[in-house]
DSSP file (Angstrom, degrees, kcal/mol; ACC not computed):
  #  RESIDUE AA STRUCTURE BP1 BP2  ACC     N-H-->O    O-->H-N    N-H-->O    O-->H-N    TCO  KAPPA ALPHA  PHI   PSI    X-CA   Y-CA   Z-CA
    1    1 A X              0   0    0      0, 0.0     2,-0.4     0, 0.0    11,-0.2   0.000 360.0 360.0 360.0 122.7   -6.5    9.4    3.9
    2    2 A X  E     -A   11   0A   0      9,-1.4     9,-1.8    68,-0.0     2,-0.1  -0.959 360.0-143.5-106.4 127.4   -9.1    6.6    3.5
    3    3 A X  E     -A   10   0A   0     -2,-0.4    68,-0.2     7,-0.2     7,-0.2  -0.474  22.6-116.5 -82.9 169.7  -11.2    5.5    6.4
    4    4 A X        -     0   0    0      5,-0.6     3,-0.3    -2,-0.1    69,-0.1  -0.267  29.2-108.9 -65.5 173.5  -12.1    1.7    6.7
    5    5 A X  S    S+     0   0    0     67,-0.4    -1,-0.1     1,-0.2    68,-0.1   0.834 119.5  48.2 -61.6 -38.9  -15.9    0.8    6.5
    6    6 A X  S    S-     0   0    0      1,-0.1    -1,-0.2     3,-0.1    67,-0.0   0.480 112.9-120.9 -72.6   8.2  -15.9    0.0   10.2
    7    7 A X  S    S+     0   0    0     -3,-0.3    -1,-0.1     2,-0.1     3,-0.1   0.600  81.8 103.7  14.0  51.3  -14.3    3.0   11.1
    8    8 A X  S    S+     0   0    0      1,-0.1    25,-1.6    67,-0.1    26,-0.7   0.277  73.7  36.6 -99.9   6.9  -11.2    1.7   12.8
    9    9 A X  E     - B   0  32A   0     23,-0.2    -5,-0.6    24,-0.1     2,-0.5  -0.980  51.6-169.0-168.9 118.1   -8.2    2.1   10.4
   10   10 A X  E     -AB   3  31A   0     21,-4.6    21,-0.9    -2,-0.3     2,-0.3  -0.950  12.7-150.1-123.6 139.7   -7.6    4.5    8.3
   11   11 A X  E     -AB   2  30A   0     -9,-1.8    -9,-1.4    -2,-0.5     2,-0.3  -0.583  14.9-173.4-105.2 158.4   -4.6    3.9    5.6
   12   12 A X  E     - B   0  29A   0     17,-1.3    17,-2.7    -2,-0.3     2,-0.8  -0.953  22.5-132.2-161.6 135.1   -2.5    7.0    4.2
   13   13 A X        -     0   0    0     -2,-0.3     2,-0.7    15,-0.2    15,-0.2  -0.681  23.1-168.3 -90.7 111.6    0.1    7.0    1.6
   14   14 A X        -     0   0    0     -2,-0.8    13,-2.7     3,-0.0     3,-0.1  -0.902  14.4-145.7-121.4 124.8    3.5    8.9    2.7
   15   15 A X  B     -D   26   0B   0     -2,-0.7    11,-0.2    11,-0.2    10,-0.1  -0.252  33.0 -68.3 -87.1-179.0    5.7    9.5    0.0
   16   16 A X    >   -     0   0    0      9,-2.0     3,-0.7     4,-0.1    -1,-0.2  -0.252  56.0-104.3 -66.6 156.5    9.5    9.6    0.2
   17   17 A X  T 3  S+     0   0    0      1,-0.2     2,-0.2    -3,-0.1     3,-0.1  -0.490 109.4  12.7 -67.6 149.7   11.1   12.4    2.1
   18   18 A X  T 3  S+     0   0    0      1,-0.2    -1,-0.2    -2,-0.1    -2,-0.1  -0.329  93.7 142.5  93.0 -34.5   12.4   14.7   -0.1
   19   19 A X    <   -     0   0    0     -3,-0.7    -1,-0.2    -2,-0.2     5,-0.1   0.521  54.5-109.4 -67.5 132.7   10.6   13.3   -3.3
   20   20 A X        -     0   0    0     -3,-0.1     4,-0.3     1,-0.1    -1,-0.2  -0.479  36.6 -99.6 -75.6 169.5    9.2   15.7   -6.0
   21   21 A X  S    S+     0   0    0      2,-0.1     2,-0.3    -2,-0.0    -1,-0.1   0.299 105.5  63.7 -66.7  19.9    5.2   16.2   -6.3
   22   22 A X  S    S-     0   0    0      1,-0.0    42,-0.0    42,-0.0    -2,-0.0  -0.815 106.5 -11.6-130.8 146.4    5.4   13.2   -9.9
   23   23 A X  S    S+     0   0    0     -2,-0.3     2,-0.4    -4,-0.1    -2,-0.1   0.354  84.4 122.2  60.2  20.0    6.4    9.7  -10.1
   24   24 A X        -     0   0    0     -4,-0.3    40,-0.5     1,-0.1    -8,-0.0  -0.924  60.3 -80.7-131.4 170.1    8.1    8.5   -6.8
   25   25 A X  E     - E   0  63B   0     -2,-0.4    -9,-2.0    20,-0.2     2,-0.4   0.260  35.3-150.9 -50.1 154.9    7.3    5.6   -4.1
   26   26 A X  E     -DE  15  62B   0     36,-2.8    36,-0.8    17,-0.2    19,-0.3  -0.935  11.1-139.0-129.1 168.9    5.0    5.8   -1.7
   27   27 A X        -     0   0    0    -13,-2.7     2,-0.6    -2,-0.4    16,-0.2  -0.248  21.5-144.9 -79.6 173.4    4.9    4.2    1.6
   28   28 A X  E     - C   0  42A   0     14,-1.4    13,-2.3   -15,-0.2    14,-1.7  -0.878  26.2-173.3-136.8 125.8    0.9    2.8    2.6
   29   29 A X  E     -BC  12  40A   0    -17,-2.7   -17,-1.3    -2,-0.6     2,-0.3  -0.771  18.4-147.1 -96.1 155.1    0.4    3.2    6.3
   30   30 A X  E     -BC  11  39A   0      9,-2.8     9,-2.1    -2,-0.3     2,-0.3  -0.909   6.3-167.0-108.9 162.4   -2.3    2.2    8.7
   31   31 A X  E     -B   10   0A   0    -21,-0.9   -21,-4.6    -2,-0.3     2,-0.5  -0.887  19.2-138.7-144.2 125.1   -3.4    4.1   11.7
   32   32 A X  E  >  -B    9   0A   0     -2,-0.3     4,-1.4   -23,-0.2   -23,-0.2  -0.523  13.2-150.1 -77.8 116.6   -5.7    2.2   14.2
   33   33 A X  T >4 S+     0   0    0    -25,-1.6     3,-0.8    -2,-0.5    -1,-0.1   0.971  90.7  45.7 -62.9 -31.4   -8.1    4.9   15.1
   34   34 A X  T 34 S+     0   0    0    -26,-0.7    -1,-0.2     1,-0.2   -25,-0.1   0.974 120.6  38.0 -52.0 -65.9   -8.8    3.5   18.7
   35   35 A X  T 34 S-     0   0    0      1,-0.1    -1,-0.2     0, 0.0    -2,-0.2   0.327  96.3-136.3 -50.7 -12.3   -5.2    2.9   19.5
   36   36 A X    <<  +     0   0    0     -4,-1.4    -3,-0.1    -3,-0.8    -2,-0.1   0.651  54.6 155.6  19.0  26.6   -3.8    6.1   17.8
   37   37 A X        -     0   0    0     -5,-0.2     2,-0.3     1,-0.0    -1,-0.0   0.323  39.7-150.0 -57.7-160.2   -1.2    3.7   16.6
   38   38 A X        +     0   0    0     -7,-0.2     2,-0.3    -3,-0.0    -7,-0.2  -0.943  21.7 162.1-165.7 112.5    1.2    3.8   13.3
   39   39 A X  E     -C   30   0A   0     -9,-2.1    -9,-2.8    -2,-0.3    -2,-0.0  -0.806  37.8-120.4-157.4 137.4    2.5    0.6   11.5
   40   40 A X  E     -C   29   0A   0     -2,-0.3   -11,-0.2   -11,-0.3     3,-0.2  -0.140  25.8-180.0 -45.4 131.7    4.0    0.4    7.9
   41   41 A X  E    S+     0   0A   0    -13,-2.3     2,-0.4     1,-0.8   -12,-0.2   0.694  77.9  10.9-127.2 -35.9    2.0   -1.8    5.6
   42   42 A X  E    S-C   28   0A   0    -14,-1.7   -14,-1.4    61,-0.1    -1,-0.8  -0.990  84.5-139.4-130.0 124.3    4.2   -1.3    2.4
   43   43 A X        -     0   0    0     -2,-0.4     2,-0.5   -16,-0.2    19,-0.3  -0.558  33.5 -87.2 -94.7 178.3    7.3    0.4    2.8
   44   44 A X        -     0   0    0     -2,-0.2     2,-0.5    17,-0.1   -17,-0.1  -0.553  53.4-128.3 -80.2 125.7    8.8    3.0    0.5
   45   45 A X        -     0   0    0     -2,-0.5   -20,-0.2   -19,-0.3     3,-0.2  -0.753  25.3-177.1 -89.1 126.2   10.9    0.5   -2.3
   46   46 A X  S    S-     0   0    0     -2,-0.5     2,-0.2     1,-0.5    -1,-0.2   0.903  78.0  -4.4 -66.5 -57.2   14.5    1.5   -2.8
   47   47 A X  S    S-     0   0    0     12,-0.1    -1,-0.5     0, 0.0    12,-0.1  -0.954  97.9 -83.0-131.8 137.2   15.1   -1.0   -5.3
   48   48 A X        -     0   0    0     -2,-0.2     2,-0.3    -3,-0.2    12,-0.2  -0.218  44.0-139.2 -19.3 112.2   12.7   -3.8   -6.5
   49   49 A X  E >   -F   59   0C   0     10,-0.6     3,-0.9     1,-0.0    10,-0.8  -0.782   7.9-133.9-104.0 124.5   12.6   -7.0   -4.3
   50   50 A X  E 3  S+F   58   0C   0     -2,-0.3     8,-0.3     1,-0.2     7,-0.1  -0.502  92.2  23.3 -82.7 142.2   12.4  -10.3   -5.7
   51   51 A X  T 3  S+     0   0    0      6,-1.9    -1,-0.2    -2,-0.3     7,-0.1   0.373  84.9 105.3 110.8 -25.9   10.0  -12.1   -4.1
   52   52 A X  S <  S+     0   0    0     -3,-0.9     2,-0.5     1,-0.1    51,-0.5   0.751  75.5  63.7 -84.9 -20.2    7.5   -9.5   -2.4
   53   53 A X  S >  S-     0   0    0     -4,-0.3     3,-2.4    49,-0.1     2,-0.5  -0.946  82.7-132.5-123.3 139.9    4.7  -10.1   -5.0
   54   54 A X  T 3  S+     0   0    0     50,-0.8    51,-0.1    -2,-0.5    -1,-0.1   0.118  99.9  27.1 -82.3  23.9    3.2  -13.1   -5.2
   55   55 A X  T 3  S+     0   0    0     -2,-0.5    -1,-0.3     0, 0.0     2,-0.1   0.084 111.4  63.1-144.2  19.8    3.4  -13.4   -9.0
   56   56 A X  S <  S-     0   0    0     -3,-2.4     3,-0.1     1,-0.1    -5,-0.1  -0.517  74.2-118.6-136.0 177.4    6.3  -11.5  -10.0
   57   57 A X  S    S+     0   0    0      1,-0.4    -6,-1.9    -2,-0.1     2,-0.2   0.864  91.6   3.3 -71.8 -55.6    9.7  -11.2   -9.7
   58   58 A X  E     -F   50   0C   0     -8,-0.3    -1,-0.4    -7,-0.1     2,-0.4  -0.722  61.2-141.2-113.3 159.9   10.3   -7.7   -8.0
   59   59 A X  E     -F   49   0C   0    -10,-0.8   -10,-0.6    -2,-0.2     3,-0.1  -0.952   6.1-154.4-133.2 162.5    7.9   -5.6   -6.9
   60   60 A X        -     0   0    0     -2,-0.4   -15,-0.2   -12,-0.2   -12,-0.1   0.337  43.6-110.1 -88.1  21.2    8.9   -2.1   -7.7
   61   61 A X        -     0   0    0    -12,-0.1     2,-0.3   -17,-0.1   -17,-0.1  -0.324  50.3 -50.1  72.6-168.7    6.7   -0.4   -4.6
   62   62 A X  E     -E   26   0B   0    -36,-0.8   -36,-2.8   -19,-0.3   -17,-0.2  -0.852  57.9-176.1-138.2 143.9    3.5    1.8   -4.9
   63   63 A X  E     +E   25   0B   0     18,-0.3    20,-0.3    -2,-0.3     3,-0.2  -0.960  58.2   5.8-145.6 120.2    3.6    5.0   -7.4
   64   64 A X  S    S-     0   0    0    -40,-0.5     2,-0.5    -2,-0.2    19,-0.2   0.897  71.0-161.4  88.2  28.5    1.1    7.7   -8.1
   65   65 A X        -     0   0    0      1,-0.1    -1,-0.2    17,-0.1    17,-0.1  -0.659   5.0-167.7-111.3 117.6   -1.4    6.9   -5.6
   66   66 A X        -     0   0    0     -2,-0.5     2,-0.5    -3,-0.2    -1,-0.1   0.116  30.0-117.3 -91.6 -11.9   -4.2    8.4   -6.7
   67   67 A X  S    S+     0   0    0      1,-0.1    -2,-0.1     3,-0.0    -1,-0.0   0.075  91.5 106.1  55.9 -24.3   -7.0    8.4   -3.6
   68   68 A X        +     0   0    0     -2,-0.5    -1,-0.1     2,-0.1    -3,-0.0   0.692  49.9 123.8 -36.8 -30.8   -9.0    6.5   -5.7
   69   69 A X        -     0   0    0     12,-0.1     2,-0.4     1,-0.1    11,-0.2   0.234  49.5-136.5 -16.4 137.7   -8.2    3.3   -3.6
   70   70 A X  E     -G   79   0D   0      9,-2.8     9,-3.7   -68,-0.0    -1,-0.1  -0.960  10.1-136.5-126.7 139.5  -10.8    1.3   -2.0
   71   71 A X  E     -G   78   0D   0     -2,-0.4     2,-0.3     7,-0.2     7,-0.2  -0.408  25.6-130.0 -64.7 158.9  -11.5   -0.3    0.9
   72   72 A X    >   -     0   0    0      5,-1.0     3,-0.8    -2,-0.1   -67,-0.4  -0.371  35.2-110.9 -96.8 166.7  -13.2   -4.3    0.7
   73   73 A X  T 3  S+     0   0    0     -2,-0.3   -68,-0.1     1,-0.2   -67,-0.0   0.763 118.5  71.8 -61.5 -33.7  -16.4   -4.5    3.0
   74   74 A X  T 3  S-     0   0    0      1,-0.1    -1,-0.2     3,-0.1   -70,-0.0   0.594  99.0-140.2 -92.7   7.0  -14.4   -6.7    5.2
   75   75 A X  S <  S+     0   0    0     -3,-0.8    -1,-0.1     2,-0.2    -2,-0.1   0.590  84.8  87.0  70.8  24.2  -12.2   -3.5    6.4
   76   76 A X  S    S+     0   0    0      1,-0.2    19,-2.9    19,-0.1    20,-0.6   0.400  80.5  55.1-134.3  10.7   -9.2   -5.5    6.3
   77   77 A X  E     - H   0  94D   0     17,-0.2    -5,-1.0    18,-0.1     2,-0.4  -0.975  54.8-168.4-128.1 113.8   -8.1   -5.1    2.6
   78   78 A X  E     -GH  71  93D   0     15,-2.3    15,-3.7    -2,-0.3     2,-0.6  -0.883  21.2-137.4-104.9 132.8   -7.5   -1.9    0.3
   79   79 A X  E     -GH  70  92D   0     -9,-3.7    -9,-2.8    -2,-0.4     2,-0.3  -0.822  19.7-151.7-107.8 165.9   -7.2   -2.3   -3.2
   80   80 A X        -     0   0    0     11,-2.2    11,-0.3    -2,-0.6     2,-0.1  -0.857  11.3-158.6-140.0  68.3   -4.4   -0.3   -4.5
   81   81 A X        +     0   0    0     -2,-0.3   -18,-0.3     9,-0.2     9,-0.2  -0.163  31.4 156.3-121.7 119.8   -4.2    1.1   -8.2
   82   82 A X        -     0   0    0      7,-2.1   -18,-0.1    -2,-0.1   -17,-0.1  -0.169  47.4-100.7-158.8  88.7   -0.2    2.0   -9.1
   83   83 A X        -     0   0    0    -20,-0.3     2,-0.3   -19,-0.2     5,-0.2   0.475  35.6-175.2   2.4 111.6    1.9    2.3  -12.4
   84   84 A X  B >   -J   87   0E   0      3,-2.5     3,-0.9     1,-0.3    -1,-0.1  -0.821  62.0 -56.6-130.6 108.1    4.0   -1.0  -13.1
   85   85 A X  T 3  S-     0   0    0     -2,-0.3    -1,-0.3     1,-0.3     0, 0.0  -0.325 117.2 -18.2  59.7-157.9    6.2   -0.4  -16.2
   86   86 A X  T 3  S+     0   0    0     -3,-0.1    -1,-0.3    -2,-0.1     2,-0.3   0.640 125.1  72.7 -45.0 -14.6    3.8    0.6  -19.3
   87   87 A X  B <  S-J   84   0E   0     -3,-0.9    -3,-2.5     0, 0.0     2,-0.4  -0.673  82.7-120.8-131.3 177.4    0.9   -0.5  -17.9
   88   88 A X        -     0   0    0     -2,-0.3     2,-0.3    -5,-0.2    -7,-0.1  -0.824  42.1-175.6-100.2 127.9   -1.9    0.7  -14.7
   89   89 A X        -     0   0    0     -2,-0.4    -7,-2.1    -9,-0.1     2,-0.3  -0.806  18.0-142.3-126.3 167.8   -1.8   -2.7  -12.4
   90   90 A X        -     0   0    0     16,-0.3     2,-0.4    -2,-0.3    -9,-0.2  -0.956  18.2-171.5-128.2 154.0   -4.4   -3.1   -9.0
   91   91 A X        -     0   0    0     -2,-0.3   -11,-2.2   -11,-0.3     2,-0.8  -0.990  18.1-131.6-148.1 137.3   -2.6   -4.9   -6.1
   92   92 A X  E     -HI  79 105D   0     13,-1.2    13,-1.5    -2,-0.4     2,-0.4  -0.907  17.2-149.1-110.9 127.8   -4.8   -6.0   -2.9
   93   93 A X  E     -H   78   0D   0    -15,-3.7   -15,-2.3    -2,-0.8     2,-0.3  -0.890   2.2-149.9-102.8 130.0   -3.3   -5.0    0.2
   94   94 A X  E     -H   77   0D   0     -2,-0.4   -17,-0.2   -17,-0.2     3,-0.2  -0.925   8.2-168.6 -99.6 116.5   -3.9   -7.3    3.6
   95   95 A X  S    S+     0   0    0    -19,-2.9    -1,-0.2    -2,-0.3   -18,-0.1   0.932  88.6  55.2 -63.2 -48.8   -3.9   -5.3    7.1
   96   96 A X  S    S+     0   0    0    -20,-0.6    -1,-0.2     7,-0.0     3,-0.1   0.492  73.6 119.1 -65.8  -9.5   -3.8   -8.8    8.6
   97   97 A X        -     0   0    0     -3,-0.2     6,-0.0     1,-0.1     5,-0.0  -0.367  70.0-115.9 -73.1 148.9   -1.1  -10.5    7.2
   98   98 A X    >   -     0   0    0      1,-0.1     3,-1.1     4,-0.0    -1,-0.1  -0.113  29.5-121.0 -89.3 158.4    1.3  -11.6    9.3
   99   99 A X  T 3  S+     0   0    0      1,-0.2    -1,-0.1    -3,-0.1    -2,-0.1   0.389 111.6  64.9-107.5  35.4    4.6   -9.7    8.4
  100  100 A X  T 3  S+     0   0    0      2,-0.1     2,-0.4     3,-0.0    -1,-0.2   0.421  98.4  81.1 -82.9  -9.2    6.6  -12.6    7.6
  101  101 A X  S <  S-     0   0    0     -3,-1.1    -4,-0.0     1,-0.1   -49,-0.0  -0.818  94.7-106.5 -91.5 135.8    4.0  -12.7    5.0
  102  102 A X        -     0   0    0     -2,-0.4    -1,-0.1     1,-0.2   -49,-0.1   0.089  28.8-163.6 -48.5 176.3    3.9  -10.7    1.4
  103  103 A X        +     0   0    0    -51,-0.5     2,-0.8     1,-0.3    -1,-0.2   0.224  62.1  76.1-126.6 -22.3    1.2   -8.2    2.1
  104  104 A X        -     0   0    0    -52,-0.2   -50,-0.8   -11,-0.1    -1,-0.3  -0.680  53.1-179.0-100.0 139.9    0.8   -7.4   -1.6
  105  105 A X  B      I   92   0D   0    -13,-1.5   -13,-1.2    -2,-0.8   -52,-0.1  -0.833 360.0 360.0-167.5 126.2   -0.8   -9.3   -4.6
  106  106 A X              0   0    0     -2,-0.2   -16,-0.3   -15,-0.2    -1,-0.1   0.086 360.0 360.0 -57.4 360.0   -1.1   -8.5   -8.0
């Protein structure tokens, strides 16, 4: 769990049900602490989606997630550290984006 700087949203990473403790997708959630709401910011990837990262083909969903994540200043971005193919990639995640828009970019 990482709180926001403002301390209204705190994001948490839920892996898949069943999943061993190595290697598999994770969901990123938010929960508005005021609201004690719930809403999905990345869902758990089944298969790779063409089109969901804004410089890619697929992208293959969030792996490993480390707590190391960081919130931006402006409390409305976490940047996001997760294993894509050989190499360690950062992907900035937007709380605001609308969800007809990608949320993630590489």
């Amino acid at each position: 769990l990482r709180s926001s700087p403002d301390g209204q949203t705190v994001a948490c990473f839920v892996p898949a049900p069943g999943c061993p403790a190595h290697s598999c997708c994770n969901a990123l959630w938010r929960i508005n602490v005021a609201s004690r709401s719930f809403e999905s910011l990345v869902p758990i990837v089944e298969l790779p989606t063409p089109g969901v990262c804004a410089d890619d083909d697929a992208f293959p969903g969030l792996y490993s997630c480390t707590g190391a994540d960081m919130w931006f200043v402006d409390s409305d971005t976490i940047l996001v550290q997760s294993p894509r193919g050989s190499e360690c990639v950062l992907y900035t995640v937007s709380l605001a984006a609308a969800a007809d828009v990608p949320r993630v970019k590489r």
